[in-house]
C-alpha positions, -999 to +999 in steps of 0.1 A: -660-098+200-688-072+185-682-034+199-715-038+215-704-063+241-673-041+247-674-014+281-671+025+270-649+029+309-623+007+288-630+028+258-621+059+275-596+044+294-576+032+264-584+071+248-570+084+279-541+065+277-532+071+244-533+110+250-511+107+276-486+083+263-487+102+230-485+139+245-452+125+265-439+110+235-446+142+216-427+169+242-398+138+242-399+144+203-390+177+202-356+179+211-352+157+184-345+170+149-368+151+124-394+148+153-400+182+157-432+176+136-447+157+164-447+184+191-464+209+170-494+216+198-525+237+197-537+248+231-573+261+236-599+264+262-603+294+292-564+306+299-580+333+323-606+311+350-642+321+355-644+332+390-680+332+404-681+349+441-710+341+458-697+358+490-696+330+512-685+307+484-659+317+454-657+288+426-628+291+403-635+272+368-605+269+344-603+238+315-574+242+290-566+216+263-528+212+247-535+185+221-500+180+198-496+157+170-482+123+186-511+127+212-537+125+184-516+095+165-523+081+198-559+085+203-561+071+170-533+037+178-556+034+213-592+030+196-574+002+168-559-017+199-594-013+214-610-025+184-585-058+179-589-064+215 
């Protein structure tokens, strides 16, 4: 089946899923001695929110990504799967 003919909501979902699944997998790695390679994590994004106060309406924006290695080795495992599928 050419990519074309293929849904990017299944694309994202399978993305999704692999950052998940490998993010768990990577904090489950850690406590594990030769793992310990696949819980090393970068975080980044706004640790203190944005707070806009309008007075009668405050808006509180905060986005912060923790991406280790086993959730990037699945990011990459989800888009193959996606692509044999």
């Amino acid at each position: 089946m050419a990519t074309r003919d293929k849904n990017i909501w299944i694309l994202i979902v399978f993305i999704l899923s692999g950052l998940v699944v490998g993010g768990l997998l990577g904090r489950l790695a850690s406590s594990v001695p030769w793992l310990w390679w696949l819980s090393y994590e970068q975080e980044f994004g706004l640790n203190n929110p944005l707070v806009l106060d309008l007075s009668i309406l405050k808006l509180t924006f905060g986005l912060v990504f923790n991406i280790n290695v086993a959730s990037i080795i699945g990011m990459i495992l989800a888009i193959f799967i996606y692509k044999k599928i």
